[in-house]
C-alpha positions as a LaTeX table, in Angstrom:
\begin{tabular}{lrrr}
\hline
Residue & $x$ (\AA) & $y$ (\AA) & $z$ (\AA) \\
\hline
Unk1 & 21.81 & 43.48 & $-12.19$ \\
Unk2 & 23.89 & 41.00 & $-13.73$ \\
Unk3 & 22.40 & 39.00 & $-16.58$ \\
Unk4 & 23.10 & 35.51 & $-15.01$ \\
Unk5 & 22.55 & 36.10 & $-11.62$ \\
Unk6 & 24.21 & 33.59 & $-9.05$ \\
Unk7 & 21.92 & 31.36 & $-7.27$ \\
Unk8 & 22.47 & 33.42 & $-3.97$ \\
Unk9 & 21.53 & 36.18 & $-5.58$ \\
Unk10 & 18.63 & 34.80 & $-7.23$ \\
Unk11 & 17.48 & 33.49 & $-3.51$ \\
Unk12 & 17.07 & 37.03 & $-2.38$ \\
Unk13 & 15.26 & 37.89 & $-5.28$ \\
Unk14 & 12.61 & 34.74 & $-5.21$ \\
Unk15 & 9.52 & 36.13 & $-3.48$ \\
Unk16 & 6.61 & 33.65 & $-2.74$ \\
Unk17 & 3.43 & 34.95 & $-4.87$ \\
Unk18 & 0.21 & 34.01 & $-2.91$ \\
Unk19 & $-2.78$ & 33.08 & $-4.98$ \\
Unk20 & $-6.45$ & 34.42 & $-4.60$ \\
Unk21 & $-7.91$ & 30.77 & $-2.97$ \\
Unk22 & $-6.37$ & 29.71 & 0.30 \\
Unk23 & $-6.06$ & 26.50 & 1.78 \\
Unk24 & $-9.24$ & 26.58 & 3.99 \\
Unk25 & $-11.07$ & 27.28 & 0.83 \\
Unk26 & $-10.03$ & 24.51 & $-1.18$ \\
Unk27 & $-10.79$ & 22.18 & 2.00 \\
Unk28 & $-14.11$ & 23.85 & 2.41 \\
Unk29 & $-15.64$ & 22.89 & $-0.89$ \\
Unk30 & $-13.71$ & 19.20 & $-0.59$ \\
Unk31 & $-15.37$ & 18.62 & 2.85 \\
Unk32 & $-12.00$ & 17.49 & 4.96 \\
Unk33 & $-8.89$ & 19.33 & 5.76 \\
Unk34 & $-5.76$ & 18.55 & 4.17 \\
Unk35 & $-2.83$ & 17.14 & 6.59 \\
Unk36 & 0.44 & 15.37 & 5.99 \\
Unk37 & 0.34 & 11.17 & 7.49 \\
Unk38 & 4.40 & 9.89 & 7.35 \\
Unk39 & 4.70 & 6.54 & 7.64 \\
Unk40 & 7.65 & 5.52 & 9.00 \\
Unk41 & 9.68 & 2.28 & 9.42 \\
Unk42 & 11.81 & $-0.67$ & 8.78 \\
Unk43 & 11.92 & $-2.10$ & 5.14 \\
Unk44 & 9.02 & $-4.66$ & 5.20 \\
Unk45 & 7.40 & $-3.60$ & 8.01 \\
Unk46 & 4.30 & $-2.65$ & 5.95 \\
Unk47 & 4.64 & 0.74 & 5.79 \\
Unk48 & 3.59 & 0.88 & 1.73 \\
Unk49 & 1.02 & $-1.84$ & 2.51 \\
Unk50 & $-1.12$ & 0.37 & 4.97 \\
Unk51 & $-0.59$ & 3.37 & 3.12 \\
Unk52 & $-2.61$ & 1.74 & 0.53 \\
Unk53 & $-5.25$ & 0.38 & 2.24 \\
Unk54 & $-5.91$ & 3.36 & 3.78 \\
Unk55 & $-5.69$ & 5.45 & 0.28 \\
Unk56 & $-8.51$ & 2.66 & $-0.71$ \\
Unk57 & $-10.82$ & 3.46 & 2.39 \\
Unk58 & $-10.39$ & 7.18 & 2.49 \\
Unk59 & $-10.87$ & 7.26 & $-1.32$ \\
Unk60 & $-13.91$ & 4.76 & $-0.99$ \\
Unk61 & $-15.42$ & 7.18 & 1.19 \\
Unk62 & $-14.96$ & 10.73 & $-0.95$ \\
Unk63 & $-12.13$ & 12.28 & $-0.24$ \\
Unk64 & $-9.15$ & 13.95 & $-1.96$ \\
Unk65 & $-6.71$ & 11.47 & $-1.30$ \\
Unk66 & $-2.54$ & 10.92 & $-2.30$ \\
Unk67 & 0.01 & 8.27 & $-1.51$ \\
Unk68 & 3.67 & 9.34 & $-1.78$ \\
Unk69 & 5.75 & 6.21 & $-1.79$ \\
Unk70 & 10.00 & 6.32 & $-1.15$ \\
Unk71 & 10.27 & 4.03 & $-4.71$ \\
Unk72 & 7.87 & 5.99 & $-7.21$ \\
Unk73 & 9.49 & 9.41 & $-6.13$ \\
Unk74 & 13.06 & 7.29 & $-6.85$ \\
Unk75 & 12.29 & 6.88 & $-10.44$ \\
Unk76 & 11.32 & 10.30 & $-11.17$ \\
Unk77 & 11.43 & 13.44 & $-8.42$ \\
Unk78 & 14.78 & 11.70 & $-6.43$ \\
Unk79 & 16.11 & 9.60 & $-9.16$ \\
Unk80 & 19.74 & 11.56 & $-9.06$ \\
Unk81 & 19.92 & 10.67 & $-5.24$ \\
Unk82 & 21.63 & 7.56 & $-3.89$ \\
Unk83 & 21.82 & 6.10 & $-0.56$ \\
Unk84 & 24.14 & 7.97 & 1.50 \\
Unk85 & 23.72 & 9.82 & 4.30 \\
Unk86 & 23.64 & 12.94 & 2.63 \\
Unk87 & 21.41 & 11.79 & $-0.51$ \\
Unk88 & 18.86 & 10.24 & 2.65 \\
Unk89 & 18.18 & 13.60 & 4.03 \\
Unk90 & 17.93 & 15.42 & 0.43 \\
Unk91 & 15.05 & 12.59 & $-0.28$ \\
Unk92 & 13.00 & 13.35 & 2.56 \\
Unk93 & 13.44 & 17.25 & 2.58 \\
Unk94 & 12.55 & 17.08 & $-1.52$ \\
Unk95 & 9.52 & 14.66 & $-0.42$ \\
Unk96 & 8.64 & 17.41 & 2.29 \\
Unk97 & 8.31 & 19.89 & 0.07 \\
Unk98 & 5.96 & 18.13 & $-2.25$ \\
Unk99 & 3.52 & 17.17 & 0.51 \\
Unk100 & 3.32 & 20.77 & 1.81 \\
Unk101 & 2.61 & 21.81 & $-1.78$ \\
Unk102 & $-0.14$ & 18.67 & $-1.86$ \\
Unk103 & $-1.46$ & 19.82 & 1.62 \\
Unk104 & $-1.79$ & 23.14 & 0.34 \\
Unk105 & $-4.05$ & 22.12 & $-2.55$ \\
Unk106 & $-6.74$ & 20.63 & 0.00 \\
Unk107 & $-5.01$ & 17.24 & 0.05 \\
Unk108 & $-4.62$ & 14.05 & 2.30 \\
Unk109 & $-1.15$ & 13.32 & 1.88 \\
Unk110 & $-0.13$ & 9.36 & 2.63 \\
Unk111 & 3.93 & 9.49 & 2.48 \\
Unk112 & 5.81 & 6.04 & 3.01 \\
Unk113 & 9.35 & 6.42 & 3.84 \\
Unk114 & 12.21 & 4.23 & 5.55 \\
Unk115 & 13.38 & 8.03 & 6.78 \\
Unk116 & 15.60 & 6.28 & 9.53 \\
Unk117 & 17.01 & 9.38 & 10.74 \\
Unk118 & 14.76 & 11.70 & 13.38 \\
Unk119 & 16.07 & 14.82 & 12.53 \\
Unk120 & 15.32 & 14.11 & 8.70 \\
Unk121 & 11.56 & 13.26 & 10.02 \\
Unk122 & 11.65 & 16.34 & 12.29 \\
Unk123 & 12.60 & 18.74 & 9.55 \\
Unk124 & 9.61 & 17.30 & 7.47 \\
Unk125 & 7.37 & 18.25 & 10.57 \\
Unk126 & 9.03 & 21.72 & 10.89 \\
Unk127 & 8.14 & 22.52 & 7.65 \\
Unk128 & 4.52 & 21.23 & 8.15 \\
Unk129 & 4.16 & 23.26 & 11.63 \\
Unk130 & 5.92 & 26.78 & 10.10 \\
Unk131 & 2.50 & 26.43 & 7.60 \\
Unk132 & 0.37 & 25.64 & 9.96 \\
Unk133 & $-0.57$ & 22.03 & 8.35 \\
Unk134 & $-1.16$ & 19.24 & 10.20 \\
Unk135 & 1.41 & 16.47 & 10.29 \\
Unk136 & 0.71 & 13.14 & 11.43 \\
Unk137 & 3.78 & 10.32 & 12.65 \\
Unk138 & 2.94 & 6.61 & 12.37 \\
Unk139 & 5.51 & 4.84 & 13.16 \\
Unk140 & 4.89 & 1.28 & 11.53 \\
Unk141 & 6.63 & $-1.00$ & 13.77 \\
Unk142 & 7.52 & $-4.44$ & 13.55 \\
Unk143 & 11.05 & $-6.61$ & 14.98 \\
Unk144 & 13.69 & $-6.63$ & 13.03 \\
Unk145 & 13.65 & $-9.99$ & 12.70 \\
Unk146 & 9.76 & $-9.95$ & 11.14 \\
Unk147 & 10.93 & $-7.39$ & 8.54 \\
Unk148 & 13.87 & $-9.60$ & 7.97 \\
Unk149 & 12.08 & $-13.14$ & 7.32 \\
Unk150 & 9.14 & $-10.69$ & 5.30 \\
Unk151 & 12.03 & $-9.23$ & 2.76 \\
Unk152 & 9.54 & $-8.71$ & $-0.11$ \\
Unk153 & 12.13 & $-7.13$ & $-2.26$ \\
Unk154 & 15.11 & $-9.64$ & $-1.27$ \\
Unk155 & 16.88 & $-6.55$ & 0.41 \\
Unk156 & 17.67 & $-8.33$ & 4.20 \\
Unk157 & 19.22 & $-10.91$ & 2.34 \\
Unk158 & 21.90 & $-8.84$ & 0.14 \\
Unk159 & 22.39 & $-6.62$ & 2.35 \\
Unk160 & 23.70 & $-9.84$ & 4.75 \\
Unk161 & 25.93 & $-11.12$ & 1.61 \\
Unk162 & 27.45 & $-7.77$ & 1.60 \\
Unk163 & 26.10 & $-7.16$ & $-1.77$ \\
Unk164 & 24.10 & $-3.64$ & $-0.40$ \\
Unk165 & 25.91 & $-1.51$ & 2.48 \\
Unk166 & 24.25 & 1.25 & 4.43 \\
Unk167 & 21.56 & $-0.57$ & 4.83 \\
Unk168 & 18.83 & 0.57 & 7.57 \\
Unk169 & 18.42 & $-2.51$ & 10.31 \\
Unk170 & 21.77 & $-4.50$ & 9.17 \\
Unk171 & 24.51 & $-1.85$ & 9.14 \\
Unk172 & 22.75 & 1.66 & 9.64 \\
Unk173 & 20.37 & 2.23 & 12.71 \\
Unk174 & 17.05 & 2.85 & 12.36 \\
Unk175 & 16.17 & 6.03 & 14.79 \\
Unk176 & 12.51 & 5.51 & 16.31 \\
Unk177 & 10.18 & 8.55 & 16.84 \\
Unk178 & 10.36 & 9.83 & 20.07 \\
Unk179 & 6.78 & 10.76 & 20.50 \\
Unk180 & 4.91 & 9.92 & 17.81 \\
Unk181 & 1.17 & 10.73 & 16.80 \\
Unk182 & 0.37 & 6.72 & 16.11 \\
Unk183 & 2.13 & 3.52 & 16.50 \\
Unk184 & 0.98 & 0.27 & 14.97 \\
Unk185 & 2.90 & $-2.79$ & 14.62 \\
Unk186 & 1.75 & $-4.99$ & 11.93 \\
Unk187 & 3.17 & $-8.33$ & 13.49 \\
Unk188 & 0.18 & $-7.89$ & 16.14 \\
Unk189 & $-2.39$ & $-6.54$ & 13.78 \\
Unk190 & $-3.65$ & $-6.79$ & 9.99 \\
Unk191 & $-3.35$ & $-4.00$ & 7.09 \\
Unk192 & $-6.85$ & $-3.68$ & 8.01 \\
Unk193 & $-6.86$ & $-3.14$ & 11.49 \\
Unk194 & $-3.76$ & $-0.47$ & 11.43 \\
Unk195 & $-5.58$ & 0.97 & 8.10 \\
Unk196 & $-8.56$ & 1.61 & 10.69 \\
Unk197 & $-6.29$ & 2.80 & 13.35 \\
Unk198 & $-5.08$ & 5.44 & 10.88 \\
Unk199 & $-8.12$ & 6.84 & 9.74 \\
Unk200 & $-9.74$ & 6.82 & 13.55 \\
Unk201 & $-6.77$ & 9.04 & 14.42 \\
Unk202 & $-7.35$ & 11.28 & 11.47 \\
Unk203 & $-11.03$ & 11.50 & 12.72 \\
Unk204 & $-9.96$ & 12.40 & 16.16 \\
Unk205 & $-7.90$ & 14.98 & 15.08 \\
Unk206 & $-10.57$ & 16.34 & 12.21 \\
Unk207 & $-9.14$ & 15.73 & 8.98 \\
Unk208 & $-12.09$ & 13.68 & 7.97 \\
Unk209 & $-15.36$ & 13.95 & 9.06 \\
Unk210 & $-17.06$ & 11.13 & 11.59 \\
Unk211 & $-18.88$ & 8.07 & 10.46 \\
\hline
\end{tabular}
């Protein structure tokens, strides 16, 4: 074997070393099981905002608990990638990754991401389902035109003076889920009322116990 071997021959010789506690156990002694939420959506449609409040009530209430937002993992994990097309899907397949390894510790996993195209958000889900870990859509929708007069960050407004391109709602679509697991649009409702919405689902579906 050569003594710097290539990185496709490396690949075949990576093999995935499982350790002696499994997933169920670590959710066992935390008292939930450990699931993937993505938050989807506009800029400014709240997406970040909800995430929070929910990490606040789940948190509140004992559990194991982590919020994965699109601008922390840009100053660290995905701070080589821009804003192309290319450097888009490379965020969210990176950010993938980390939440299966999260979900595999026993985690709650609360990711906030733009992630305008489907088949980026689909990949994330295929990675979920081929590890048999739940994953959870919300698709935080609001108009355009809300997330436009919101601009928290001032984003709308350069990207309309030409000063950003590629951006998602001016001059790159925004691809809705298809058939996602929630849907809450915060120009009808508060943070609090989708934050409820959220963890209701995750009740109905088990993740955290009743009550």
């Amino acid at each position: 074997m050569s003594e710097n071997p290539t990185s496709e021959s490396m690949s075949s010789n990576v093999v995935w070393h499982a350790g002696g506690v499994s997933r169920s156990d670590r959710e066992d002694r935390l008292g939930q099981r450990a699931g993937t939420v993505w938050f989807t959506g506009l800029s400014g449609s709240g997406k970040s905002t909800v995430a929070v409040e929910v990490e606040r009530r789940l948190a509140d209430a004992g559990r194991l608990v982590y919020r994965l937002d699109g601008d922390n993992l840009r100053h660290g994990l995905n701070g080589d990638l821009g804003f192309s097309e290319a450097d888009r899907t490379e965020n969210i397949r990176r950010t993938g990754e980390v939440c299966r390894l999260l979900v595999d510790a026993g985690v709650i996993v609360l990711a906030s991401f733009v992630s305008p195209f489907r088949a980026d958000r689909d990949q994330v889900r295929r990675m979920h389902e081929s590890a048999s870990m739940p994953f959870l859509e919300a698709y935080v929708r609001v108009p355009l035109e809300v997330a436009e007069a919101r601009d928290p960050k001032g984003l709308y407004a350069r990207a309309r003076a030409g000063e950003i391109k590629g951006f998602t709602g001016i001059d790159q679509p925004y691809e809705e889920p298809v058939d996602p697991e929630l849907v809450v649009d915060t120009s009808e409702s508060s943070v609090e009322e989708a934050a409820v919405r959220v963890i209701d689902r995750l009740r109905e579906l088990g993740l955290v116990p009743g009550g």
